[in-house]
C-alpha positions as CSV (number, residue, x, y, z in Angstrom):
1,X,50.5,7.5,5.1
2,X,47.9,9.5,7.7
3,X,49.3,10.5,10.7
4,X,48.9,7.4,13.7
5,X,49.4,7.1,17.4
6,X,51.9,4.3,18.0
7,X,52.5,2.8,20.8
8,X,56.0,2.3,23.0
9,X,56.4,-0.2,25.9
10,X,58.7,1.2,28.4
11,X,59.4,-1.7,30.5
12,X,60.0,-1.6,34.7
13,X,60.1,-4.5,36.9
14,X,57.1,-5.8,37.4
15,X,54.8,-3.7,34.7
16,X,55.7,-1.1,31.9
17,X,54.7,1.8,31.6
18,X,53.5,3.0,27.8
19,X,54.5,6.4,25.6
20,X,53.0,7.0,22.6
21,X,55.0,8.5,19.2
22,X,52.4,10.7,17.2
23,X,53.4,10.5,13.6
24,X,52.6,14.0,12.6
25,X,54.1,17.3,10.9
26,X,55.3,18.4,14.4
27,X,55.9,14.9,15.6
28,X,55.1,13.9,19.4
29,X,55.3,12.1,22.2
30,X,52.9,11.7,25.0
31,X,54.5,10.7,27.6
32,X,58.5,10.0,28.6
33,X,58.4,7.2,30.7
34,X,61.2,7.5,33.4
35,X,64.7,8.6,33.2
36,X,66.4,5.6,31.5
37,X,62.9,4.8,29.1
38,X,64.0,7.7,26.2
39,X,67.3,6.0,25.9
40,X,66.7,2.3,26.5
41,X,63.0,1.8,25.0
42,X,62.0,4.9,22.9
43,X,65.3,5.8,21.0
44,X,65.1,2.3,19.6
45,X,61.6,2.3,19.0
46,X,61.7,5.2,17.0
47,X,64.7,4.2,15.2
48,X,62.5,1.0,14.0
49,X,59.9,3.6,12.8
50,X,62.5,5.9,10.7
51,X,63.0,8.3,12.9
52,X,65.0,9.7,16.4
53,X,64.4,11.5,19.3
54,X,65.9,14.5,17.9
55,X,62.9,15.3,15.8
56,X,60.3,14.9,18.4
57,X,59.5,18.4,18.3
58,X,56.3,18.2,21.3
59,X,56.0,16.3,24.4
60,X,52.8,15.8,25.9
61,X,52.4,14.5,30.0
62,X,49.5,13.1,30.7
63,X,50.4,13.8,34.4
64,X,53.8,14.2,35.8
65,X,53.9,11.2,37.6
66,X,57.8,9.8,37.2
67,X,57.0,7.2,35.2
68,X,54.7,9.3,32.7
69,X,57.9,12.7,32.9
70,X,60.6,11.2,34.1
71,X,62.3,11.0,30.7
72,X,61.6,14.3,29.8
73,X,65.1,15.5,30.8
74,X,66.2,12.5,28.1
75,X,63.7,13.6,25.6
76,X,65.1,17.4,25.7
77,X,69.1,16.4,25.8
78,X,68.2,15.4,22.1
79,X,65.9,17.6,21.3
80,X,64.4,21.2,21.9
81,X,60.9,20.1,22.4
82,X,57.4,22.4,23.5
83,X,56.9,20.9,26.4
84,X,52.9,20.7,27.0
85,X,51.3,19.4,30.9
86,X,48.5,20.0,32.9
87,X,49.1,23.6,34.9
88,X,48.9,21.6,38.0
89,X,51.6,19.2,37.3
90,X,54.1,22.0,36.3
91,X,56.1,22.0,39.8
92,X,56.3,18.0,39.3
93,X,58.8,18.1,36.2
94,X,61.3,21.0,38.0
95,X,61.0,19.7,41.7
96,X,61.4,16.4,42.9
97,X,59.9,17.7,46.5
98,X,56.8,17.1,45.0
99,X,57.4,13.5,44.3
100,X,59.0,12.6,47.6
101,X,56.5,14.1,49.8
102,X,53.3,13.0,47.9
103,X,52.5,10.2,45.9
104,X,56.1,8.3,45.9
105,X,55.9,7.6,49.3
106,X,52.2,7.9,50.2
107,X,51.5,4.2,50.7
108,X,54.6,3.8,52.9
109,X,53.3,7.0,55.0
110,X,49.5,5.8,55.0
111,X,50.3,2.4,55.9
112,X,53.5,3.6,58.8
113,X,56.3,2.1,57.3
114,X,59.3,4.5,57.8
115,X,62.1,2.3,56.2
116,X,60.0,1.4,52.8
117,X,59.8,5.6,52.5
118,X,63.4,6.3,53.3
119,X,63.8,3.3,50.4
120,X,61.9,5.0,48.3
121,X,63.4,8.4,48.6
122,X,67.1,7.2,48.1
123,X,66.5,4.9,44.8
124,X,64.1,7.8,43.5
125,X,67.0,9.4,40.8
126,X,66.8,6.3,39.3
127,X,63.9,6.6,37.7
128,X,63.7,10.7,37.7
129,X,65.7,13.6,36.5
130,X,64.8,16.8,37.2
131,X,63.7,18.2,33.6
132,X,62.3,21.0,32.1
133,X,59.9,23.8,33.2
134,X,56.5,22.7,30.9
135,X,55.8,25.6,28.2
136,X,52.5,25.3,27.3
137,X,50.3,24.7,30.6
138,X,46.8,23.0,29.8
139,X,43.7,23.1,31.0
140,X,40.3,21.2,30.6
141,X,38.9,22.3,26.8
142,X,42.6,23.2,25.1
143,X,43.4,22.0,22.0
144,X,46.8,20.7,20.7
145,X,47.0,21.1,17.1
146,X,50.0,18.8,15.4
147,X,49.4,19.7,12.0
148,X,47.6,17.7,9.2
149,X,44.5,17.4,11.1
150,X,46.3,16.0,14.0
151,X,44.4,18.1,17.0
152,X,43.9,16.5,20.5
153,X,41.0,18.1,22.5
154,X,42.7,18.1,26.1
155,X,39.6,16.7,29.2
156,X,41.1,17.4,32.6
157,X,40.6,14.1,34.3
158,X,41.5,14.1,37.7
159,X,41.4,11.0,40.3
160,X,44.5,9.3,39.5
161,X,46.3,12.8,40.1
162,X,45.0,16.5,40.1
163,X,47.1,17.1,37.0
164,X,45.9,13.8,35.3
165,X,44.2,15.0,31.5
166,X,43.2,12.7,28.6
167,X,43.6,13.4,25.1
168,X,40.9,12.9,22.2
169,X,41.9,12.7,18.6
170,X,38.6,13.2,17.6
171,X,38.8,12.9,13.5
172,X,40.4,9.7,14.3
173,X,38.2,8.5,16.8
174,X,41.5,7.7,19.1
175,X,41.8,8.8,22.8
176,X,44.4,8.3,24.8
177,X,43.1,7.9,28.1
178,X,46.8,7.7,30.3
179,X,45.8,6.6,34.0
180,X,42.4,7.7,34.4
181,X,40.8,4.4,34.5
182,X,42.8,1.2,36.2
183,X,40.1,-1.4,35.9
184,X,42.0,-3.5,38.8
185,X,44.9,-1.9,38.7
186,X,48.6,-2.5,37.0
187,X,49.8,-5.7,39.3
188,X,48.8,-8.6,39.8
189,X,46.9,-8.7,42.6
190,X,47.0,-5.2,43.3
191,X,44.2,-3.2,43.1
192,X,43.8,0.5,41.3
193,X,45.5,3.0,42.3
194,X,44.4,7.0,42.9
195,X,46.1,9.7,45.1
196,X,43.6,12.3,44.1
197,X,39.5,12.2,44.7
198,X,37.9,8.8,44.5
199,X,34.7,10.7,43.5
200,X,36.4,13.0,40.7
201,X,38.4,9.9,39.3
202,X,34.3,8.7,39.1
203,X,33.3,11.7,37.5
204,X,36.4,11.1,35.1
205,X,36.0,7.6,34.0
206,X,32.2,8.6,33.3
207,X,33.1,10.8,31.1
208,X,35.2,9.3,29.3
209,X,32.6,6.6,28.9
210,X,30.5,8.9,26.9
211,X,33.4,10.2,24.6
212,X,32.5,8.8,21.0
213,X,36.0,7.2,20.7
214,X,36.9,4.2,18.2
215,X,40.2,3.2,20.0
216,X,41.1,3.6,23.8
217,X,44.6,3.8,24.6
218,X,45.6,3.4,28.3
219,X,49.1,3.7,30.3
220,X,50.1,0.3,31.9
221,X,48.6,-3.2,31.2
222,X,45.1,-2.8,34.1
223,X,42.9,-5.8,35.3
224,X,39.4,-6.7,34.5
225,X,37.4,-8.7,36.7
226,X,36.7,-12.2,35.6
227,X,39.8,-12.3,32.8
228,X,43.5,-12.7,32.4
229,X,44.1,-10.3,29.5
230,X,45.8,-7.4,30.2
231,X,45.9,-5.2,27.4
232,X,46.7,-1.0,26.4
233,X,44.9,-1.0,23.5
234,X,41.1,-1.2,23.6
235,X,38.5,-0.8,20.2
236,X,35.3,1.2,21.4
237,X,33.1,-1.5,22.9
238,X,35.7,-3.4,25.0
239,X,37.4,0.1,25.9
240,X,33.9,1.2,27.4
241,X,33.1,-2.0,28.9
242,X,36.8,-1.5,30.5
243,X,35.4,1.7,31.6
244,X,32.7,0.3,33.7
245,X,34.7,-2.6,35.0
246,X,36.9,0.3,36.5
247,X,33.7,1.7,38.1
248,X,32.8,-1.3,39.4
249,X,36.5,-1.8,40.7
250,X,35.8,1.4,43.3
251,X,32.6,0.7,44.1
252,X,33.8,-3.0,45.3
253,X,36.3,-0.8,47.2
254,X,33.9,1.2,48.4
255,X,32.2,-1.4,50.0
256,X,34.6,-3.7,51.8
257,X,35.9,-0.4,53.3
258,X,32.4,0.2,54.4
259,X,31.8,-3.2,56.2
260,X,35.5,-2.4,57.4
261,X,34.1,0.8,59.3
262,X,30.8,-0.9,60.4
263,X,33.0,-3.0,62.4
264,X,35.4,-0.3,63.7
265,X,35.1,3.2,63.0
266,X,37.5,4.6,64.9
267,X,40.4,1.8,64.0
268,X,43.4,3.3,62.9
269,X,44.0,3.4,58.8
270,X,46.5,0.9,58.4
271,X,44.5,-1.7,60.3
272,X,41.0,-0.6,58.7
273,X,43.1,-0.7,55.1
274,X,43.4,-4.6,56.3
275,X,40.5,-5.4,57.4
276,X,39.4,-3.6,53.8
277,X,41.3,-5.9,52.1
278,X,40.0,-8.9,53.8
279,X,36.3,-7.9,52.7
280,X,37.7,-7.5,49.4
281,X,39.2,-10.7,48.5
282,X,36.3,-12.3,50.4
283,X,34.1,-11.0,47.6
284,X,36.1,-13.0,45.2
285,X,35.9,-9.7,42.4
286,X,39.2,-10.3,41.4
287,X,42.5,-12.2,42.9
288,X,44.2,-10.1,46.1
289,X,47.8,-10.7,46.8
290,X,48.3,-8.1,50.0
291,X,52.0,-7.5,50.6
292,X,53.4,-9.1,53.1
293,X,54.5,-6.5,55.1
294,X,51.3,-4.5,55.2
295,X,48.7,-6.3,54.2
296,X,47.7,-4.7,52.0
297,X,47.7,-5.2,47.7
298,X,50.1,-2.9,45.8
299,X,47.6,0.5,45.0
300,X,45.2,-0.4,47.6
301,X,46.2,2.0,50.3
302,X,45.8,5.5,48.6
303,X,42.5,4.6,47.2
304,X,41.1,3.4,50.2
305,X,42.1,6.3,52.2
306,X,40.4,8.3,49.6
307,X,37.1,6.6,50.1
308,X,37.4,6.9,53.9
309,X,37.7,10.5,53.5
310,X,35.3,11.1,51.1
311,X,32.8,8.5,53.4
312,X,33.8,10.4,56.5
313,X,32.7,13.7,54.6
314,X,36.2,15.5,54.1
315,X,36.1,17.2,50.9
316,X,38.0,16.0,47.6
């Protein structure tokens, strides 16, 4: 049997978050989920595919987001694995400062909502252990090489998160895209989602557009405009046509926060990230549920301060 990339749903209330086994001579895992997933979702998957955790032998992050390392620490209680992530995530898998004082709590801090951050900070070991150091730190043009033809060309892809890479299996056609691209982001009525640049996650999803891949593998179940499905698997000409709805998704973004600073300019960010959101779901692109106590859809905060930084000239 050739070597595959099979896929793992690690569920979390609302969404799930996917890993991906790679059946090969040094066999792999990209991506951990959180701190409970190795045990509670991947353990058994494995088991249903004839093998355990114990003979994962690489782990790949595509970023070290808690739901993408978290489970790390899991992974190497069974297992001694080569730990492989982006050389800007490193500090994220050894330190949960990182976490807590950046993207964990960056929508409660954007939108001033003290008591949703402190929430945030105290269930936060729930869903991340403190793992270990990465050792094999990649950058944009590395190659992973799995044995048996199984070699992933590594393509920084920042936007989502500075440490954020995709991987391209290119004898197979298959690449494994992680959270580069949301479409309209992983909730329902949410929107997508980036802490990083808004024009470097553009950059990003363009170029993943013009990789020649044959299946498209993405991290949580994104929106498209105009359609119920939600999907993590993609064959070429949906998964590029899923690129450009994710294009499209900013540059509606883009947009309502624009007519949002024709009005007001100098209106503070939580209000402006309103008044955003109004525009928005006034363009009918896709459904808007805002939360009730912001305003505000689930993901919609980061990216939209992202955009008014990048609009008001700040640099990415």
């Amino acid at each position: 049997m050739s070597p595959t990339i099979e896929p793992i749903v690690c569920p979390y209330d609302p969404t799930w978050v996917m890993a991906y086994y790679v059946d090969a001579p040094r066999p792999a895992l990209v991506d951990t989920g959180g701190a409970r997933h190795p045990t509670d979702a991947i353990q058994p998957a494995l088991a249903a595919r004839g093998t355990t955790l114990a003979a994962i032998e690489v782990t790949i992050n595509t970023h070290g987001h808690w739901d993408h390392a978290g489970g790390n620490a899991a992974v190497a209680v069974a297992c001694s694995p080569e730990i492989l992530v982006h050389a800007a995530g490193a500090p994220l898998l050894v330190d949960e400062r990182p976490h807590l004082d950046g993207y964990l709590t960056d929508t409660a801090r954007l939108l001033e909502q003290p008591a949703l951050a402190a929430a945030q900070r105290a269930t936060f070991p729930d869903f991340f252990q403190r793992g270990p150091a990465g050792t094999r730190l990649l950058g944009d043009g590395d190659r992973i090489d799995l044995g048996a033809g199984v070699m992933f060309d590594v393509l920084h892809a920042p936007g989502h998160s500075n440490d954020h890479v995709a991987l391209f299996w290119e004898r197979e056609g298959g690449l494994v895209a992680g959270d580069t691209a949301q479409g309209t982001g992983s909730r329902l009525g949410g929107c997508p989602l980036y802490f990083g640049s808004t024009r470097q996650a553009r950059t990003s999803i363009a170029r993943l557009r013009d990789i020649p891949f044959r299946t498209l593998h993405v991290s949580h179940p994104f929106g498209r405009p105009g359609t119920d499905e939600r999907v993590t698997a993609y064959d070429g000409d949906t998964g590029r046509a899923f690129l450009t709805d994710s294009l499209s998704a900013l540059d509606a973004m883009e947009e309502a926060l624009r007519v949002a600073l024709d009005d007001d300019p100098a209106t503070p960010f939580p209000v402006l990230a309103r008044a955003a959101t109004d525009h928005l779901a006034g363009g009918g692109r896709w459904p808007l549920w805002p939360e009730p106590m912001t305003g505000v859809p689930t993901g919609a905060a980061p990216t939209l301060h992202g955009l008014r930084d990048e609009l008001n000239g700040a640099s990415p």
